[in-house]
C-alpha positions as CSV (number, residue, x, y, z in Angstrom):
1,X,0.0,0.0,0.0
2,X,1.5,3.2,-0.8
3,X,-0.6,4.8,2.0
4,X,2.0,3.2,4.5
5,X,3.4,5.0,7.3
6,X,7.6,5.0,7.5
7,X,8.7,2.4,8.8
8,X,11.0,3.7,12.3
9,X,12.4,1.8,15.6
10,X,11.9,4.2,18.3
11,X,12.3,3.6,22.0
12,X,9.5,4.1,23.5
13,X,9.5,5.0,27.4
14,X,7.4,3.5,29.3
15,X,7.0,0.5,27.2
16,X,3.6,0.2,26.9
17,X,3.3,-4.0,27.3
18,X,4.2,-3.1,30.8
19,X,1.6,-0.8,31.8
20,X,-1.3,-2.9,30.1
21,X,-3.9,-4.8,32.9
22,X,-3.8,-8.5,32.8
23,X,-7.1,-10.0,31.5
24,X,-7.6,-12.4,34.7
25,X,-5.2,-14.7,36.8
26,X,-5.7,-17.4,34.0
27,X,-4.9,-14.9,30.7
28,X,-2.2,-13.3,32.1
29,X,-0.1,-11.2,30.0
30,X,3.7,-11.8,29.8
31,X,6.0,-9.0,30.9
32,X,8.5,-8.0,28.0
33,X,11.4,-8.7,30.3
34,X,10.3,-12.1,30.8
35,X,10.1,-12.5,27.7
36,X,13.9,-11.8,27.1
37,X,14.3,-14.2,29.1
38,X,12.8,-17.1,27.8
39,X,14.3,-15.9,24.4
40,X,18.0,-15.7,26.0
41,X,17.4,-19.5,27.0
42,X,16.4,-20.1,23.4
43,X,19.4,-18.5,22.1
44,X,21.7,-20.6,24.5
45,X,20.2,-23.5,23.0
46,X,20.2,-22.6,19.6
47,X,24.1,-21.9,20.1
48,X,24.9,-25.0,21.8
49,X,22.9,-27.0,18.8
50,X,24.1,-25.0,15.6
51,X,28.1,-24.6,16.3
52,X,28.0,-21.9,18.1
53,X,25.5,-20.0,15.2
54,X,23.3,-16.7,15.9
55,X,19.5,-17.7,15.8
56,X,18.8,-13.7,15.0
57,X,21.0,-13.9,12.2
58,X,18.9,-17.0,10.4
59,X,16.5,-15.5,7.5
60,X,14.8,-19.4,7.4
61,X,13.9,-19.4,10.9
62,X,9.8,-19.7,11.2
63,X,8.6,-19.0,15.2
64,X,4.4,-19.1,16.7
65,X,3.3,-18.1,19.7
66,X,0.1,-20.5,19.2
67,X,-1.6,-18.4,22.3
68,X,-0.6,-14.9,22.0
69,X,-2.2,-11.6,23.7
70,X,0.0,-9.2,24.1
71,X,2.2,-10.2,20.8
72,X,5.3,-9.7,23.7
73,X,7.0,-12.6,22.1
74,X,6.7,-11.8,18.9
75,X,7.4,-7.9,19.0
76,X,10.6,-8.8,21.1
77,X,11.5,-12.0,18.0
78,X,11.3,-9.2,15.6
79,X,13.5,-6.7,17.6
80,X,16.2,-9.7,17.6
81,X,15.5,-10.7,14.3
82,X,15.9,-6.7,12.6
83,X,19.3,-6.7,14.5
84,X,20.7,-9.9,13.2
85,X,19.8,-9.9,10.0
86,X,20.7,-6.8,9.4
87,X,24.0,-7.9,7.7
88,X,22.1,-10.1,5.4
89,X,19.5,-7.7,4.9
90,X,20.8,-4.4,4.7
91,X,17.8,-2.3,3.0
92,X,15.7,-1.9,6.8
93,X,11.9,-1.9,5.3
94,X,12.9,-5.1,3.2
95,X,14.0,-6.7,6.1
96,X,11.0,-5.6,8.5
97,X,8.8,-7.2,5.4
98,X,10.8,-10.6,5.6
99,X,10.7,-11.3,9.3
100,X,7.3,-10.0,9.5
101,X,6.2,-11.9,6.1
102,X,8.2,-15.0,6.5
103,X,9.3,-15.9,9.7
104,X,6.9,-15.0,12.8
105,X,3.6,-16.1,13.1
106,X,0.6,-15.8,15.7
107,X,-2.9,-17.1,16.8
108,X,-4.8,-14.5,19.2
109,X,-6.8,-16.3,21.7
110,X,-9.4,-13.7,21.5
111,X,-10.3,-11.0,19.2
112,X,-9.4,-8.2,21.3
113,X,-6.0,-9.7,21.9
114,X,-5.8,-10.5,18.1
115,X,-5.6,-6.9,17.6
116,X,-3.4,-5.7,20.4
117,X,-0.9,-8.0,19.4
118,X,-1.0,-7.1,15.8
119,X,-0.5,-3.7,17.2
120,X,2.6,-4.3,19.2
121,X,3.8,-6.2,16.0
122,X,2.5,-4.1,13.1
123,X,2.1,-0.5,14.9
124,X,-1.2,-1.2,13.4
125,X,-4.4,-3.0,14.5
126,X,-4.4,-4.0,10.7
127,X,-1.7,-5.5,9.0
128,X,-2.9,-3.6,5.5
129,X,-3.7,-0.2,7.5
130,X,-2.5,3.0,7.1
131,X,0.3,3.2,9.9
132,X,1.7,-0.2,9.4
133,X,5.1,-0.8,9.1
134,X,4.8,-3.8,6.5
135,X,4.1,-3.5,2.9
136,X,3.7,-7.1,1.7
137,X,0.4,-8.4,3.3
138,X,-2.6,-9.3,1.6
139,X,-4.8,-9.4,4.3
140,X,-5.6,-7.5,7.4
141,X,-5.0,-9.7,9.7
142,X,-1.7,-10.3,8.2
143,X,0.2,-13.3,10.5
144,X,-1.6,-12.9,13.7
145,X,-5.0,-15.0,12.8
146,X,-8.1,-15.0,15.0
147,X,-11.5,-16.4,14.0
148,X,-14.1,-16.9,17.1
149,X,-14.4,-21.0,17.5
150,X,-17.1,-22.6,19.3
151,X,-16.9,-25.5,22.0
152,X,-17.8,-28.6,21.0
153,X,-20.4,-29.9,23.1
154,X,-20.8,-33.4,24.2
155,X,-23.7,-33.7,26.9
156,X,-22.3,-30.5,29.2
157,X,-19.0,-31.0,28.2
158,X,-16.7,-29.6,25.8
159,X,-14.9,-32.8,23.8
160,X,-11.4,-30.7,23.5
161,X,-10.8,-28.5,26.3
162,X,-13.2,-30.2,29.4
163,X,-15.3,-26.4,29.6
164,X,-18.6,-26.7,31.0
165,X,-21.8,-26.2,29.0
166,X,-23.6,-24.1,31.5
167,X,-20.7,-21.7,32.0
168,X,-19.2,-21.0,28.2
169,X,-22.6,-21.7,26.6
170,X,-23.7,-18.0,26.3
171,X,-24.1,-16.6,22.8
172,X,-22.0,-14.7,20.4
173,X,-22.0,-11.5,22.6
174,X,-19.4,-13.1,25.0
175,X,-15.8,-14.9,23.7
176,X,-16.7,-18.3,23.6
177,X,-12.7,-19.3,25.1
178,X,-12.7,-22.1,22.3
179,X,-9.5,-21.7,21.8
180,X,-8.5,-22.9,18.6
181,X,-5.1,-24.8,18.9
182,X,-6.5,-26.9,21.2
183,X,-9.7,-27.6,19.3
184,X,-9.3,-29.9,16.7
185,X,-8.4,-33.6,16.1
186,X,-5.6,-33.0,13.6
187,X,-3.2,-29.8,14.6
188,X,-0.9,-30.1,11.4
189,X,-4.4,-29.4,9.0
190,X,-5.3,-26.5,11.1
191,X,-2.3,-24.8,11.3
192,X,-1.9,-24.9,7.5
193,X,-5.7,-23.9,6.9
194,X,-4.7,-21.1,9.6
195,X,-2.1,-20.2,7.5
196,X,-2.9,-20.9,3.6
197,X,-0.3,-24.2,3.3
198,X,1.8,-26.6,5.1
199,X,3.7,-25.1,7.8
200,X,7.1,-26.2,9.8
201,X,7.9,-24.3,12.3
202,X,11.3,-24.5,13.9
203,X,9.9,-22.2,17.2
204,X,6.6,-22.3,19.1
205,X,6.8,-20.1,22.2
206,X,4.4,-18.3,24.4
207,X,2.6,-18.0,27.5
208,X,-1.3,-19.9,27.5
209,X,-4.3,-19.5,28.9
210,X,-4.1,-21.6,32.5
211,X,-7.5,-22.6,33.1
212,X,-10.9,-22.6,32.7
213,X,-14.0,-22.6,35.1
214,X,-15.4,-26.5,35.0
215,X,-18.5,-26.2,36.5
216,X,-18.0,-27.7,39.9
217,X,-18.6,-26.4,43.5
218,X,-17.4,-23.1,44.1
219,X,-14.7,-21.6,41.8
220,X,-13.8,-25.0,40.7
221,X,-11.3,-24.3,37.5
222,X,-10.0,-27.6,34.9
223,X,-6.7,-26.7,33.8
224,X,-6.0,-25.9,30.0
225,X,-2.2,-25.0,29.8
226,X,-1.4,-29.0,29.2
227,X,-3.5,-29.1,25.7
228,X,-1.5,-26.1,24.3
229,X,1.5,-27.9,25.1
230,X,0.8,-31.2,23.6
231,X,-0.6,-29.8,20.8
232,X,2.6,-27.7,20.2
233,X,5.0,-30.8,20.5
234,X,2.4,-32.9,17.9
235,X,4.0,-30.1,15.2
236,X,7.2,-31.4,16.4
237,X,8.8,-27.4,16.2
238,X,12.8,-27.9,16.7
239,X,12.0,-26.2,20.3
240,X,9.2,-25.9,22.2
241,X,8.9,-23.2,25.1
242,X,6.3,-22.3,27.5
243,X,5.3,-20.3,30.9
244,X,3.4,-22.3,33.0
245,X,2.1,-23.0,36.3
246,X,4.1,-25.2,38.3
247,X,1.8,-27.4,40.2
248,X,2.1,-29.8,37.3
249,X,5.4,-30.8,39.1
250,X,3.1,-32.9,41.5
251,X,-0.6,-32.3,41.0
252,X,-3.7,-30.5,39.5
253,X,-6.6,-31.5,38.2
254,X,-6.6,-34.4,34.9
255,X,-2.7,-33.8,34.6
256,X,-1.6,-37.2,35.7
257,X,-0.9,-38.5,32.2
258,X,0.7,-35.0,30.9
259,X,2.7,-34.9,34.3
260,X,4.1,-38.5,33.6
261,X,4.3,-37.8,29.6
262,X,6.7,-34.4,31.1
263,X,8.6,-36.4,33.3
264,X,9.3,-39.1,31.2
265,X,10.6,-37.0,28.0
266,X,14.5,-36.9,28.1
267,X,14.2,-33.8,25.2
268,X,12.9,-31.7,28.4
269,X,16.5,-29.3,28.7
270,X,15.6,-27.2,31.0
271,X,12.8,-25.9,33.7
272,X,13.3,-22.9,35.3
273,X,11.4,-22.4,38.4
274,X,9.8,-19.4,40.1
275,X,8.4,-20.0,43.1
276,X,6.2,-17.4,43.7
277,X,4.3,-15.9,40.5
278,X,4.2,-12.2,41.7
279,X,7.8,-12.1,40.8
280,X,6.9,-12.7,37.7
281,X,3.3,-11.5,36.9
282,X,3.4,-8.6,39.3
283,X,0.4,-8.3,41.0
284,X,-1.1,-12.2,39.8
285,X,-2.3,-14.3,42.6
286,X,-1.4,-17.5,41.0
287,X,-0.9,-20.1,43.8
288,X,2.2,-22.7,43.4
289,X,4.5,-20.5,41.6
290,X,5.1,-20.9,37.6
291,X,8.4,-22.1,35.6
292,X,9.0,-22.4,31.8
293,X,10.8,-25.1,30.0
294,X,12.7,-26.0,26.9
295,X,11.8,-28.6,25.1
296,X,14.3,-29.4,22.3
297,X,13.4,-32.0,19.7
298,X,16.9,-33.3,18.6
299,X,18.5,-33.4,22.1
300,X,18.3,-35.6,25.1
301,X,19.6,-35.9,28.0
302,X,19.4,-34.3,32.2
303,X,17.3,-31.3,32.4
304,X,19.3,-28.4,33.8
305,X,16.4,-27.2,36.4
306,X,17.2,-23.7,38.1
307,X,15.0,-22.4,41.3
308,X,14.0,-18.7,41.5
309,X,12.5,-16.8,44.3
310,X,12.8,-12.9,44.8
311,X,16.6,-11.7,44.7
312,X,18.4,-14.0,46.0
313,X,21.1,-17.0,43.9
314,X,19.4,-19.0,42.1
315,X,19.5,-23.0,42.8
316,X,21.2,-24.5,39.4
317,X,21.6,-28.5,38.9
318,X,21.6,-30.8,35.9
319,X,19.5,-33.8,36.9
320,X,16.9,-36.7,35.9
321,X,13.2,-35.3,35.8
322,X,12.0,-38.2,37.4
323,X,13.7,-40.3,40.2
324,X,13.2,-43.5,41.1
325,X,10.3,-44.2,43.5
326,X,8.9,-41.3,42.7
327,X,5.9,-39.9,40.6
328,X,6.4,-36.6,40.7
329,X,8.9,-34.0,40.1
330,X,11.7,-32.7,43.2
331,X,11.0,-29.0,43.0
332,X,14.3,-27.9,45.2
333,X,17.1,-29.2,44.0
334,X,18.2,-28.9,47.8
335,X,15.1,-31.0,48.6
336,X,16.4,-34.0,46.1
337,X,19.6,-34.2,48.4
338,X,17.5,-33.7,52.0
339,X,14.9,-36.4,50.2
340,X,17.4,-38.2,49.5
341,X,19.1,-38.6,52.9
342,X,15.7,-39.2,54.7
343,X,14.4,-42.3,52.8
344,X,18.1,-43.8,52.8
345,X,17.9,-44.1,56.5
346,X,14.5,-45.2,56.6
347,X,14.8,-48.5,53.7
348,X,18.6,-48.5,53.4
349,X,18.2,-47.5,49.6
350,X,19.3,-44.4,48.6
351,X,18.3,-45.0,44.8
352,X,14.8,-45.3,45.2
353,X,12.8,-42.6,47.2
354,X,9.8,-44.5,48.2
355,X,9.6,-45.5,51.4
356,X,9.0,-48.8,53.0
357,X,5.1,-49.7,53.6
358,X,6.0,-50.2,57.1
359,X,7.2,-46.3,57.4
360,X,4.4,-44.7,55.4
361,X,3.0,-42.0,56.9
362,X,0.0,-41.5,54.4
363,X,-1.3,-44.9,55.6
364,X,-2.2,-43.5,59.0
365,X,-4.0,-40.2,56.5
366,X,-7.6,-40.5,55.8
367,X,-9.3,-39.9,52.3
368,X,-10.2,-36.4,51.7
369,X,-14.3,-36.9,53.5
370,X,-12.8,-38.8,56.6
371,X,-16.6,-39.0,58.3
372,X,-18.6,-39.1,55.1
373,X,-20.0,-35.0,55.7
374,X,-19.6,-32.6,53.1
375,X,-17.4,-29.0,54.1
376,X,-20.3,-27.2,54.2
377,X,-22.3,-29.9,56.9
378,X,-23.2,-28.2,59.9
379,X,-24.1,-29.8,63.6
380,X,-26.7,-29.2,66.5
381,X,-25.5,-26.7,68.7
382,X,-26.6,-28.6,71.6
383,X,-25.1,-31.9,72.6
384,X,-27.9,-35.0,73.0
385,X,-27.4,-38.2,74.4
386,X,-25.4,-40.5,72.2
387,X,-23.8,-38.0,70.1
388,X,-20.7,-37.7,68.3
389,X,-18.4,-34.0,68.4
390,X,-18.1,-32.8,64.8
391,X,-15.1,-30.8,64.0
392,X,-16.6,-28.2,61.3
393,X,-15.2,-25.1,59.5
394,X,-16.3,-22.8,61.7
395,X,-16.0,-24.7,65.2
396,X,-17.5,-27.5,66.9
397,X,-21.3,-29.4,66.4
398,X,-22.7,-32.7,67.3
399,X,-24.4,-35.4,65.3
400,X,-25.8,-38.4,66.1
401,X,-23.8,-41.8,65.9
402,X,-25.6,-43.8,64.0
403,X,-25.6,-40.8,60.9
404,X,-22.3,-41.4,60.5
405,X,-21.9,-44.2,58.2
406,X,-17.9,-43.8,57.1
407,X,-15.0,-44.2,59.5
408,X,-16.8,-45.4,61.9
409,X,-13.5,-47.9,62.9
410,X,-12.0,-43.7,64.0
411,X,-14.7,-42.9,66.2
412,X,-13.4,-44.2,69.9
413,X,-9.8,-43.9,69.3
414,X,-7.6,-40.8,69.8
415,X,-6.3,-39.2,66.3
416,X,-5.1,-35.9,65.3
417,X,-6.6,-33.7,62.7
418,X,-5.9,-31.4,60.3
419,X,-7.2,-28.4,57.8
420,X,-7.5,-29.9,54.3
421,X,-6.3,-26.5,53.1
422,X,-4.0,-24.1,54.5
423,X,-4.8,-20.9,55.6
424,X,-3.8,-17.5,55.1
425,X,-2.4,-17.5,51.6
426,X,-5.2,-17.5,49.6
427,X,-3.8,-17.4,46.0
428,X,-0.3,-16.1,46.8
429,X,3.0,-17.7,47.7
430,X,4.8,-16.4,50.5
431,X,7.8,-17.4,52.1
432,X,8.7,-19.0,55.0
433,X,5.5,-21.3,54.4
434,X,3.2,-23.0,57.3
435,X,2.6,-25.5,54.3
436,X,-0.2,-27.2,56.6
437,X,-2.9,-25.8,59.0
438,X,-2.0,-26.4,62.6
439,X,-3.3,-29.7,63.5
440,X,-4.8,-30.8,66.7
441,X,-5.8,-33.7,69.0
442,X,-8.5,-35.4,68.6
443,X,-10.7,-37.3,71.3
444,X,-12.5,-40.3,71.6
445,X,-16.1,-40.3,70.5
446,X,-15.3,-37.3,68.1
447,X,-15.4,-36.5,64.1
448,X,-14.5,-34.0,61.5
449,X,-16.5,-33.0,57.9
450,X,-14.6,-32.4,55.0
451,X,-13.0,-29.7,56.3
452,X,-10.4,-31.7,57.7
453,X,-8.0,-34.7,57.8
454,X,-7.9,-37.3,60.3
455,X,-4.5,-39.2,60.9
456,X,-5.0,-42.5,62.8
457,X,-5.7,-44.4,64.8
458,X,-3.7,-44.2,68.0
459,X,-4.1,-46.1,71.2
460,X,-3.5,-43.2,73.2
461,X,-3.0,-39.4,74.1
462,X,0.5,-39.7,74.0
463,X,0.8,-41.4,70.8
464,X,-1.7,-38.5,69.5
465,X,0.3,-35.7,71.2
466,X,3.8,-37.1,69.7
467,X,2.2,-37.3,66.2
468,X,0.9,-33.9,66.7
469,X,4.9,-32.5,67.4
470,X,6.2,-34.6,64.6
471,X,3.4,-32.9,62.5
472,X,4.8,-29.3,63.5
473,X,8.3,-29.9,62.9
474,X,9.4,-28.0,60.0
475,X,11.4,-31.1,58.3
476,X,8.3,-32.8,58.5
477,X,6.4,-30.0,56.8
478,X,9.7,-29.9,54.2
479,X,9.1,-33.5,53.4
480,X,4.8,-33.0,52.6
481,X,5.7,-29.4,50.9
482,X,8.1,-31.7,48.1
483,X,4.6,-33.3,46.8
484,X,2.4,-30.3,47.6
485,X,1.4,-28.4,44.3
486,X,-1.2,-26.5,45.6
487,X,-3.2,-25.3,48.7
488,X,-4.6,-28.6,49.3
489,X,-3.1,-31.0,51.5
490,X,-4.3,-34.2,50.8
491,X,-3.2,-38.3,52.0
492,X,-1.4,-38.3,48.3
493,X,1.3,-35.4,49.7
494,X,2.3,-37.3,53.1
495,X,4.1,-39.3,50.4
496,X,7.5,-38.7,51.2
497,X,7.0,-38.4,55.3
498,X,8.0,-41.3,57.3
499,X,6.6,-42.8,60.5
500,X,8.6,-42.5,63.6
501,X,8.7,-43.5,67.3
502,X,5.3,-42.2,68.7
503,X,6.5,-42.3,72.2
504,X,7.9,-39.7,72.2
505,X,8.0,-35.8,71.4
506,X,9.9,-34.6,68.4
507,X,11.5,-31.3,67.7
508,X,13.9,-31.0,63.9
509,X,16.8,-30.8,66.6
510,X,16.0,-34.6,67.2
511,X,15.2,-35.0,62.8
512,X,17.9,-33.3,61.8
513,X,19.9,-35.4,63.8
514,X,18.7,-38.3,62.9
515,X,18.8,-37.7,59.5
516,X,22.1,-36.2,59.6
517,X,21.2,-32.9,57.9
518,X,24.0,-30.6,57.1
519,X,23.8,-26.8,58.8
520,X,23.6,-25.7,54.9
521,X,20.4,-28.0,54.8
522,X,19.0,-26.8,57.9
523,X,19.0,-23.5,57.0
524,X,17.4,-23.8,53.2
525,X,14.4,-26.0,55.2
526,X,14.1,-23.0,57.4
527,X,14.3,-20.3,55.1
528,X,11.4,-22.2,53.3
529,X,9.3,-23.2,56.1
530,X,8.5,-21.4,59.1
531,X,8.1,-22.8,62.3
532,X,4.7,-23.8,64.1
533,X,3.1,-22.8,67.3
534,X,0.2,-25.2,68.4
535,X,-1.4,-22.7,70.2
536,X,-2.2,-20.9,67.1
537,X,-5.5,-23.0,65.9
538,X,-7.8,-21.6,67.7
539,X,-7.3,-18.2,65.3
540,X,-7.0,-20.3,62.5
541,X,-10.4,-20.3,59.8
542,X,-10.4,-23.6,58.0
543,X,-11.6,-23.2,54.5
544,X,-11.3,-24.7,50.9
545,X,-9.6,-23.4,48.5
546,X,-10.5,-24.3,44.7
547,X,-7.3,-23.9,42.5
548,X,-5.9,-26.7,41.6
């Protein structure tokens, strides 16, 4: 068009990608910085793969960000690509064309950031339009394609992405979130419909949409961010790099198979860690921290993992994604080597990391509805004859005996329970975590709802009482914080906690002697948990929290 603006690089202060809102906690725009550094990883790679060769410097180099909003990624692959290839390309508005023509491509994941990203990339909301910076489109929407797609429905279900009927069902006023990556059968035919003809792409990078609502109690929410990545590897890209929430590491809702699929896959290079997602997402209250990874096709081998939190040094080590005895993913590297030294006392077998049955602690957990009653069951206020106590969120009731029909084998015996969530983070990460609620002692002729866990049975107060200081040493909380993805603490993350002598008191003087802990050890366990006061229960409000 002859119409077209100049084409200029200006810096622009303040960058506006850094001011912009994000869209929820699940659509959460990617900070330009962050952005960098995903790409610096990339470049490392590419570096380390090619001899040493510039990936900037490439003219044959094709990159998608299969989920983009802002258009972060792409703006910033352009910067780097305009500075590399400016050797090869000297003329500046031929090379803008190319790279913008030829090697960087987009799918918005709603209309509204369809055209903000085409902005950031094109300095135009159309590709064709009057102030954009590229001449050799034939179509407005130039390489950042949006089209609204609808769910398909199966009962109340969507067949591709798990969204529920009765909560994305609502006309054409509203985005539909059918996002369309992740909705179809065959990925290779819609990405060359998308795109008008078969299309290899040696880059697919970007940031996804976590979750969406599923239709279940509360703010019950299915995670999504898994589909986007399968989908990405199933074009088998020569790299593959994503931000994602970490709690696949050890949990979240329908991500067993993706989590093993993750952790099995040697091409996995690197993870890098962030354990709190306000350092990265200022603002975000995304519960479990986030990481990204590089996935490269033609390599295999250990996965470098690095740790992050706040300022201080990150935690580097090159090791196996999945250890033996183990389904889920270490997250500290420190924790591998305090892991490590625990079960080897415990079975004698340092290369495995699951314990003995005789000195599993989850045995003595109960299913998440110890008693059969739902969170939200309340008791008489007024004891009658024959009744049971009910530990409820909110304090204590009473129910009759005979209504309680499960775990009835816990009723006479002492125990110890515990809040099935923790309290007092609500969606954000802080550190030193509690990592559990406080537990307490149960007595005799008493029950809980679903608001807590019971651990038992014991034969007596003191066995109760020395359970209950185990459960309050911060080692112990350590050990159940290495398969806890999320607020939830269920039997599954007692995992990695062994029994011990309960006739006794504990204190982590007594474990990490036992264990033989180094001072270095000590101190990462207390810099990440903090310690416990027993008395504090009676403040505490039990609750559930949702987010898986």
């Amino acid at each position: 068009m002859n119409g077209q603006a100049p084409f200029t690089l200006r810096n622009r202060n303040p960058d506006i990608l850094t001011c912009i809102a994000n869209l929820s906690n699940d659509e959460v725009f990617t900070p330009p910085e962050f952005a960098n550094r995903m790409l610096d990883t990339l470049t490392e790679a590419w570096a380390a793969d090619h001899q040493g060769a510039n990936l900037w410097a490439d003219s044959t180099v094709r990159f998608l960000d299969p989920c983009t909003k802002s258009g972060v990624f792409l703006r910033e692959i352009t910067r780097r690509l305009n500075e590399g290839l400016s050797g090869q390309i000297p003329d500046l508005r031929e090379r803008v064309d190319h790279i913008l023509t030829k090697q960087v491509f987009g799918i918005g994941i709603t209309q509204l950031t369809s055209l903000l990203a085409r902005r950031s990339l094109y300095c135009s909301k159309h590709a064709m339009g009057a102030h954009s910076i590229v001449k050799g489109f034939a179509k407005d929407e130039g390489n950042i394609w949006f089209e609204r797609v609808e769910h398909s429905w199966n009962a109340n279900r969507c067949v591709y992405c798990g969204a529920s009927k009765k909560t994305l069902d609502r006309g054409e006023d509203l985005e539909s979130h059918a996002y369309a990556f992740i909705h179809t059968d065959d990925i290779k035919s819609r990405v060359a419909d998308l795109f008008g003809g078969a299309m290899q792409f040696d880059v697919i990078i970007g940031n996804p949409p976590y979750q969406l609502e599923d239709g279940g109690y509360g703010t019950s929410a299915a995670p999504i961010y898994h589909l986007f990545v399968e989908q990405a590897k199933k074009l088998e890209p020569r790299y593959l790099s994503m931000v994602i929430p970490s709690r696949w590491f050890s949990g979240g809702k329908g991500l067993d198979d993706f989590r093993e699929s993750m952790l099995a896959d040697d091409r996995l290079r690197s993870i890098d860690d962030f354990l709190s997602a306000a350092d990265v997402f200022p603002g975000v209250g995304l519960k479990g921290g986030v990481c990204y990874f590089l996935w490269d096709r033609d390599s295999r081998g250990l996965c470098r993992v690095t740790t992050h939190h706040k300022d201080e040094k990150p935690s580097v080590a090159t090791r196996r994604l999945l250890e033996p005895g183990s389904d889920v993913f270490i997250r500290f590297n420190e924790g591998l080597s305090i892991l490590t030294k625990v079960v080897g006392v415990e079975n004698g077998q340092a290369r495995s990391l699951a314990l003995p049955e005789n000195r599993r602690f989850d045995l003595l957990v109960s299913s998440r509805k110890p008693f059969g009653l739902d969170t939200t069951f309340r008791g008489r206020e007024k004891k009658r004859e024959g009744d049971v106590a009910v530990y409820q969120n909110g304090g204590v009731g009473y129910a009759s005996r005979d209504s309680i029909t499960t775990g009835r084998n816990l009723i006479d015996c002492w125990k110890v329970y515990g809040g099935y969530a923790a309290p007092g983070t609500g969606n954000k990460d802080t550190y030193p975590h509690r990592v559990i609620s406080t537990p307490f002692v149960g007595e005799p002729g008493s029950v809980s709802s679903e608001t807590y866990l019971c651990f038992g049975p014991f034969q007596s107060k003191p066995q109760a009482e020395s359970v209950l200081s185990y459960l309050s040493c911060r080692l112990t909380r350590f050990l159940i914080l290495l398969h806890k993805p999320s607020q939830h603490t269920t039997r599954k993350v007692y995992a990695f906690v062994p029994t011990q002598d309960w006739s006794r008191k504990w204190t982590d003087a007594d474990l990490y002697a036992k264990y033989s802990l180094t001072a270095e050890e000590v101190e990462f366990i207390e810099r990440i948990v903090r310690p416990m006061d027993l008395s504090e229960r009676d403040s505490e409000q039990p609750g559930s929290d949702t987010d898986e």
